[in-house]
N, C-alpha and C positions, 0 to 999 in steps of 0.2 A: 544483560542483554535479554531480550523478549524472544522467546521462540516463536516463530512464522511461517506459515504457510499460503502459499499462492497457488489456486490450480483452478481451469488448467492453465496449462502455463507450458508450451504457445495458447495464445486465445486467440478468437477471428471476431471477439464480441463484447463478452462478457468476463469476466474474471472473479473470482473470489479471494480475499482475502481474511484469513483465520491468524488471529495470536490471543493470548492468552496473557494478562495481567497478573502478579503475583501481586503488587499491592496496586491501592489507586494514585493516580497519576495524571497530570493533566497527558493529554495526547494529539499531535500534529503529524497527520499522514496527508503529504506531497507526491504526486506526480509528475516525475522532470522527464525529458526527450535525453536523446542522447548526448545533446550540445550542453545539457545542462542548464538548460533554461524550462522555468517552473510552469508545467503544465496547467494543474487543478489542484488545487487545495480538496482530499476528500474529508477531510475531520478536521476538527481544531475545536477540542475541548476538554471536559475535567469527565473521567470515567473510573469508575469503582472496581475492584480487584475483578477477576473474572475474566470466561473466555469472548472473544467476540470476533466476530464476520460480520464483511463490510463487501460488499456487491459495487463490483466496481463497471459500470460500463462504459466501456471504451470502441464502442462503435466506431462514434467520430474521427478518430484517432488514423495516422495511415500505416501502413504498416512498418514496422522498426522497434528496436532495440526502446525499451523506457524503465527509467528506475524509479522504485516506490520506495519511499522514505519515510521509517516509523518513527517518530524521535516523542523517548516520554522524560517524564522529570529526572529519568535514573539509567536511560539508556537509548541507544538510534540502532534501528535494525535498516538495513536494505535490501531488498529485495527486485531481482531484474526480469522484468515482462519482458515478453516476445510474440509482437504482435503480429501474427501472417495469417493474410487474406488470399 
């Protein structure tokens, strides 16, 4: 499992996301809604060991419950936004 950080978190905007790779790994980070229907695809690629942040804006978005999904060749983290405007 990848440790992850999401802040802040409520967001009204903007959000960040921070995890850290211990080896490399391809990587697919998802945006679903509450129903579980797939928001935005924010990544989907091959990244080298190391930490990284990923700016997520979510303006558009209305307000509610959304889960981010980290899924690499060796593990899937989630993480739950809370979006209020």
């Amino acid at each position: 499992m990848i440790e992850t950080n999401l802040f802040p978190n409520p967001s009204n905007g903007n959000s960040t996301l921070q995890f850290y790779l211990p080896k490399s790994s391809n990587i697919e980070i998802v945006i679903y809604d509450i129903l579980g229907n797939k928001i935005e695809v924010v990544e989907n690629e091959h990244c080298s060991a190391g930490k990284y942040l990923f700016d997520l804006n979510v303006s558009d978005y209305i307000s509610g419950i959304y889960t981010i999904s980290i899924t690499t060749d060796y593990s899937k983290s989630i993480e739950k936004l809370i979006i209020n405007r």
